[in-house]
Backbone as CSV, one residue per row, in Angstrom:
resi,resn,N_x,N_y,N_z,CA_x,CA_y,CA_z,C_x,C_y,C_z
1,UNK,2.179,-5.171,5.681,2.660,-4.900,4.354,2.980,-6.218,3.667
2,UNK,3.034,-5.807,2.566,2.681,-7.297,1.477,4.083,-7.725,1.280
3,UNK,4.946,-8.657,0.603,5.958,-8.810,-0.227,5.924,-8.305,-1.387
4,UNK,5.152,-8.287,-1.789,5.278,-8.002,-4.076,6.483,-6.566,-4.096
5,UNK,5.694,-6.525,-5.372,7.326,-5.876,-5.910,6.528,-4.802,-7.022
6,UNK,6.531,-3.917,-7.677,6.605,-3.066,-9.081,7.541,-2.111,-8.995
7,UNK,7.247,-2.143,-10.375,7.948,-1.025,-11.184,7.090,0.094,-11.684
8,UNK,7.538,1.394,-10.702,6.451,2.016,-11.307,7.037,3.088,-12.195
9,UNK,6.382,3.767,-13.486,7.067,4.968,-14.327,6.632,6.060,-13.281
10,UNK,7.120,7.085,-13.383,6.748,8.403,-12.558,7.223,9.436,-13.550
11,UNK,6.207,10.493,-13.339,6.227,11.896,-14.194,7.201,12.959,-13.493
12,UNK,8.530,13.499,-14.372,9.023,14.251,-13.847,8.400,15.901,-13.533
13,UNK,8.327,16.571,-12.960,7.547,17.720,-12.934,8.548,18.677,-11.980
14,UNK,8.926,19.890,-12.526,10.087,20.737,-11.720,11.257,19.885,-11.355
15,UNK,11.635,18.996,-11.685,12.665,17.809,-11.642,12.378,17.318,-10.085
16,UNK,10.871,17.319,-10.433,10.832,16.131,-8.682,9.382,14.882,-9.771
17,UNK,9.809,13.410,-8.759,8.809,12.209,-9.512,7.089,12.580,-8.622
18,UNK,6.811,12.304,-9.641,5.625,12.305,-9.236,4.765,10.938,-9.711
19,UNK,3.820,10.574,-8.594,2.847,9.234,-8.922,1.904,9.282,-8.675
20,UNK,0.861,8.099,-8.765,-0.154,8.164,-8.282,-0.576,6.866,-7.384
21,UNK,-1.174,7.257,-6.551,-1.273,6.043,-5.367,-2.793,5.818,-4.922
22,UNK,-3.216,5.162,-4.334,-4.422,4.604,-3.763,-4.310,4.647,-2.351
23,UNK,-5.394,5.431,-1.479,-5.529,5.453,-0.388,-7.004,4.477,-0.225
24,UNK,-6.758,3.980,1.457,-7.804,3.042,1.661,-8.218,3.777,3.107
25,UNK,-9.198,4.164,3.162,-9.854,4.702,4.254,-11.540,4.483,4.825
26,UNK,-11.446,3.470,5.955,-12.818,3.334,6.355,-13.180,2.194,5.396
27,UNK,-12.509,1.565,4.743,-13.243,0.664,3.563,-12.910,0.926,2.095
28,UNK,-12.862,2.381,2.385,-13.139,3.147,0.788,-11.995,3.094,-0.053
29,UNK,-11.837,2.785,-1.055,-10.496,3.173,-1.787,-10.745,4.084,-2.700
30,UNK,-9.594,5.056,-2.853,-9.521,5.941,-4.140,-8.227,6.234,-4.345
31,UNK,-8.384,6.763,-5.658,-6.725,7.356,-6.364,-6.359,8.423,-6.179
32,UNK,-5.403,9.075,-5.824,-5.169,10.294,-5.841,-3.742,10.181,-7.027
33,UNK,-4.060,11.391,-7.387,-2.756,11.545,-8.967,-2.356,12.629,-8.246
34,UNK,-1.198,13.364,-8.831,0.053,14.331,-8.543,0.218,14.282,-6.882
35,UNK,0.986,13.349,-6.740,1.662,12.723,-5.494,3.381,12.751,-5.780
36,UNK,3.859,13.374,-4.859,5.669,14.004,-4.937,5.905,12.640,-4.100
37,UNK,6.829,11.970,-4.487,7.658,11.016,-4.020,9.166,12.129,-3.626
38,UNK,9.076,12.390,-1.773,9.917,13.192,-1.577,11.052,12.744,-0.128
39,UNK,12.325,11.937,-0.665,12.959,11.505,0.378,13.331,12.615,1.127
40,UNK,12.986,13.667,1.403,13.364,15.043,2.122,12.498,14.979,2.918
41,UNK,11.206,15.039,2.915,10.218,15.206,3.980,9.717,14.054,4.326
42,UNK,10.204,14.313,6.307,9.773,13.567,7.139,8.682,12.706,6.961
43,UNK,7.176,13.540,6.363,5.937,12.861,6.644,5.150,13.157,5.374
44,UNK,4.274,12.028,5.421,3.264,11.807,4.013,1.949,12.623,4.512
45,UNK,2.111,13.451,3.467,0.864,14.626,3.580,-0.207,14.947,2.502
46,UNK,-1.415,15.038,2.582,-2.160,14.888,1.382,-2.979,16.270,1.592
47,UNK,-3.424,17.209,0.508,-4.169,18.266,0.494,-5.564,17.952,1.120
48,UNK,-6.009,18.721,1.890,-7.439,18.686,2.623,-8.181,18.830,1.539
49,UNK,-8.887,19.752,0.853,-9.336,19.795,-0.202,-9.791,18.932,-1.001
50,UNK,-8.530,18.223,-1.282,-8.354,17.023,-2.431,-9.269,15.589,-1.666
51,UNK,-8.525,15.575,-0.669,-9.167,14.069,-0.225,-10.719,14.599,0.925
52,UNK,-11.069,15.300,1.290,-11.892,15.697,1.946,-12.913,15.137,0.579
53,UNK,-12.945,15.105,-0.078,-13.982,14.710,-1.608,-14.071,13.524,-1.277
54,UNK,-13.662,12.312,-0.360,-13.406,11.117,-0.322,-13.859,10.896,0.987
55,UNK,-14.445,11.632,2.114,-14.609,11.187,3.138,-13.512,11.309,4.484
56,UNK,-12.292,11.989,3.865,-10.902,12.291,4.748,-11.469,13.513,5.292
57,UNK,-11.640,14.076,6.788,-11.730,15.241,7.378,-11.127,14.961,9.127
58,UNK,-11.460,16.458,9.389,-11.228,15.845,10.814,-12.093,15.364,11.727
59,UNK,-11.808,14.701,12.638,-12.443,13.835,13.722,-11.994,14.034,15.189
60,UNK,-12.778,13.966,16.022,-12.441,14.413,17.292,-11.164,13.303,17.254
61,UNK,-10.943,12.097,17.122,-9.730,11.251,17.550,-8.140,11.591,16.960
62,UNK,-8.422,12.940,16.039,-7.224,12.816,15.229,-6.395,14.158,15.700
63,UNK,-4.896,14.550,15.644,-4.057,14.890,16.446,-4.108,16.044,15.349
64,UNK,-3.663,17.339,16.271,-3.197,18.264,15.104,-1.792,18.116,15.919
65,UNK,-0.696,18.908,14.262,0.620,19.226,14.627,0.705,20.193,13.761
66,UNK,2.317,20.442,14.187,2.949,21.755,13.399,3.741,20.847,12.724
67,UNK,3.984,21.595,11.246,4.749,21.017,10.654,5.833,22.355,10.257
68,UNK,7.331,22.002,10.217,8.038,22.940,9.450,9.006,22.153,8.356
69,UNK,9.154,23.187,7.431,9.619,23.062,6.097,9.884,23.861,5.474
70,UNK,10.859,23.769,3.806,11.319,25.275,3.470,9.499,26.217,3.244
71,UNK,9.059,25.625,2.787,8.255,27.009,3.072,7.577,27.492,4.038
72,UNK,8.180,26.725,5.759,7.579,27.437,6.535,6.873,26.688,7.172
73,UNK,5.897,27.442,8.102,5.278,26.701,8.723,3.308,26.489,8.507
74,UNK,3.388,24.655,9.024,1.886,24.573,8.576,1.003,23.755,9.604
75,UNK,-0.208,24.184,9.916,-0.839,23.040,10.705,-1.404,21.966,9.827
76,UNK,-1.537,20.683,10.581,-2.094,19.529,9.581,-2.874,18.354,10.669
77,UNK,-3.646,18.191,9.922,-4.117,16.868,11.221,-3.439,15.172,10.700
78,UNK,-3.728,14.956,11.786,-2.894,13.326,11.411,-3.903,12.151,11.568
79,UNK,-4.020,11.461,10.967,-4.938,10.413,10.615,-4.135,9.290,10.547
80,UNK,-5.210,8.365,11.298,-4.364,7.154,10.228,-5.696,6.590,9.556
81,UNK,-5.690,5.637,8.979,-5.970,5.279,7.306,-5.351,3.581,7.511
82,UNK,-6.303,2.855,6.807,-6.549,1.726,6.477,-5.085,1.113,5.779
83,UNK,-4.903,1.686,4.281,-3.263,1.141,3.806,-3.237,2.642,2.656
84,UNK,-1.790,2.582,2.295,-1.584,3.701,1.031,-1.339,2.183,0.026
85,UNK,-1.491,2.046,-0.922,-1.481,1.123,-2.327,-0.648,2.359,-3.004
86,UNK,1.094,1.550,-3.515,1.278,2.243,-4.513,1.833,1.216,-5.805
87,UNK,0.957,1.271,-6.816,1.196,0.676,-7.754,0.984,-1.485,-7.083
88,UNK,0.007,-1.664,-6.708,-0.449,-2.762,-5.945,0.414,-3.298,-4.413
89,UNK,1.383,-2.352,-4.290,2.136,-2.586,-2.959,1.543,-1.861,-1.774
90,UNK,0.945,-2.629,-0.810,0.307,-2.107,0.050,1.010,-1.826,1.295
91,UNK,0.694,-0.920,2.052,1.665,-0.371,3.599,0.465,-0.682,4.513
92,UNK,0.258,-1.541,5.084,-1.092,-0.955,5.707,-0.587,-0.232,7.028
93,UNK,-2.000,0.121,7.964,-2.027,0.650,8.935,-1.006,1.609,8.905
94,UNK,-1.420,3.271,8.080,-0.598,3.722,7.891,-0.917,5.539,8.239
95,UNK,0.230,6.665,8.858,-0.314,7.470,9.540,-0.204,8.557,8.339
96,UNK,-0.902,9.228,8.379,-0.775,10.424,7.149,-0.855,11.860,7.638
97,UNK,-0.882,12.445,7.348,-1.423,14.140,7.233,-1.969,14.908,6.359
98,UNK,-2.683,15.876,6.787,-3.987,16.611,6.165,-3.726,17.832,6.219
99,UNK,-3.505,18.528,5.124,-3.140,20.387,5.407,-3.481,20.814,4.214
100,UNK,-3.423,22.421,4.128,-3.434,23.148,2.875,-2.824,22.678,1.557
101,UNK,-1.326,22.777,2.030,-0.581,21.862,1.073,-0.476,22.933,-0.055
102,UNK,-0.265,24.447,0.515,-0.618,25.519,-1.117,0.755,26.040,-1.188
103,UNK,1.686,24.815,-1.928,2.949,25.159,-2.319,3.030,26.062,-3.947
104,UNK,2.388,26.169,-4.193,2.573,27.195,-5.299,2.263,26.324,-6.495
105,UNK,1.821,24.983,-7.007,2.406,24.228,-7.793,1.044,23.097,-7.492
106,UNK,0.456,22.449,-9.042,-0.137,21.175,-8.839,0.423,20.450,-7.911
107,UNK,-0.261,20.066,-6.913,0.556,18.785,-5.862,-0.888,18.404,-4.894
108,UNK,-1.249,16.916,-5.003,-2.328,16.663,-4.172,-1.686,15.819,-2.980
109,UNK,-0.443,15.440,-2.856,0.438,15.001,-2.086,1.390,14.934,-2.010
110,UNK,2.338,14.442,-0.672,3.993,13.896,-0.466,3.690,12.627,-0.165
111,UNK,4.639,11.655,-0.683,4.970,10.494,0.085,6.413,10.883,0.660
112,UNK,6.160,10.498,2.278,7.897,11.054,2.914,8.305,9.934,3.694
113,UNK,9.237,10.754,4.228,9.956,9.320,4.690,9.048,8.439,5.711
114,UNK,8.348,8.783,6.055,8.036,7.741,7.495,7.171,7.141,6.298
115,UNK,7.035,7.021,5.343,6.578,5.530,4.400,7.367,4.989,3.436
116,UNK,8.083,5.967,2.957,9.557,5.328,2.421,10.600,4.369,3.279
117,UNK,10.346,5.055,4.774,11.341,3.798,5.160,10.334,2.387,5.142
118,UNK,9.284,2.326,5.693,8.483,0.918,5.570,8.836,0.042,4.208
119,UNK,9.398,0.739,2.829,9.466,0.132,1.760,11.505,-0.312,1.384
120,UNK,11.245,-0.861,0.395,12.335,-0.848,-0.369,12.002,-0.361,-1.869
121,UNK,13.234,1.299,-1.563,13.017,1.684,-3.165,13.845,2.687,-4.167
122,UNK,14.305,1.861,-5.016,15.267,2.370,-5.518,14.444,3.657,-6.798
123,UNK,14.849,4.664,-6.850,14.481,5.790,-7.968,15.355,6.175,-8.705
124,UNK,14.872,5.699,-10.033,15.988,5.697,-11.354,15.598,6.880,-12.058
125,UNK,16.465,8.392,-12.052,15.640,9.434,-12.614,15.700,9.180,-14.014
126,UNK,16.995,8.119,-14.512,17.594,8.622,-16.357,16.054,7.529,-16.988
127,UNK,15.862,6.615,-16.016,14.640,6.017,-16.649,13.262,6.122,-16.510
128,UNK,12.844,7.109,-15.335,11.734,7.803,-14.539,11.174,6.499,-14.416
129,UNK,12.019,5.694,-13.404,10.712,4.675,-13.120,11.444,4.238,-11.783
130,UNK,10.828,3.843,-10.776,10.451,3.336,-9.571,10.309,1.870,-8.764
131,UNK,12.043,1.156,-8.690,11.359,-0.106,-8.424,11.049,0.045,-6.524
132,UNK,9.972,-0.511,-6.361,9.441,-0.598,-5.259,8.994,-2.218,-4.232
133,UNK,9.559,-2.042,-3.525,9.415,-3.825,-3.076,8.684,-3.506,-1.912
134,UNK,7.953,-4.589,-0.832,6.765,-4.364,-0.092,7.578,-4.329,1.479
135,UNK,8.542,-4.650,1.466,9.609,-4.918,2.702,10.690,-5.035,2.763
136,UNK,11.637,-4.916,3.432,13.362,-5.074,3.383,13.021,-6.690,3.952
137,UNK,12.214,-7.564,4.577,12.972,-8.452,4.836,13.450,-8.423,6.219
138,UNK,14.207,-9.931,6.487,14.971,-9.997,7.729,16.304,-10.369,7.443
């Protein structure tokens, strides 16, 4: 992971932020938009559907799990992936998940905690914006 730093704006939607981020997989980069920035959930999960358009599926090397949450329970496969880019701050070597993701509601992802902690980041709702730094540092 890099040092840099942004500021990113984020769209409020049901009073949760939403962004958009860049996944790097195999080489490939792309954007994915309506991404929940959600300090509640454990793990960063992206709709099968959505990124399967990009070359994301499963592979004999990749793990399934159970996931639970308020709505219950879901299978998802786990991947890892090249880096997530959000707003030019890169995480690399980073593990994700792949599921339905059919919460009732536009959503092509979570960012959760197991990539929130890798960062430093403060979320300002009165200004909907996002400062984000690439590391805490020593």
């Amino acid at each position: 992971m890099d040092g840099s730093q942004s500021l990113i704006n984020f769209e409020l939607r049901h009073k949760l932020p939403f962004i958009s981020i860049t996944v790097v997989h195999n080489g490939i980069e792309f954007k994915i938009d309506n991404v929940l920035v959600d300090t509640g959930s454990a793990a960063t999960i992206f709709a099968s559907d959505y990124v399967r358009e990009f070359g994301i599926d499963s592979e004999p090397e990749d793990k399934i799990r159970k996931i639970v949450g308020v709505g219950g329970n879901e299978y998802v496969i786990e991947k890892r992936i090249d880096a997530l880019i959000i707003d030019g701050v890169s995480i690399e070597d980073s593990i994700i998940q792949v599921g339905d993701m059919d919460y009732g509601f536009g959503i092509n992802g979570v960012i959760g905690g197991d990539l929130l902690m890798r960062t430093k980041m403060i979320i300002n709702y009165e200004k909907r914006a996002i400062l984000l730094k690439g590391h805490w540092g020593s």
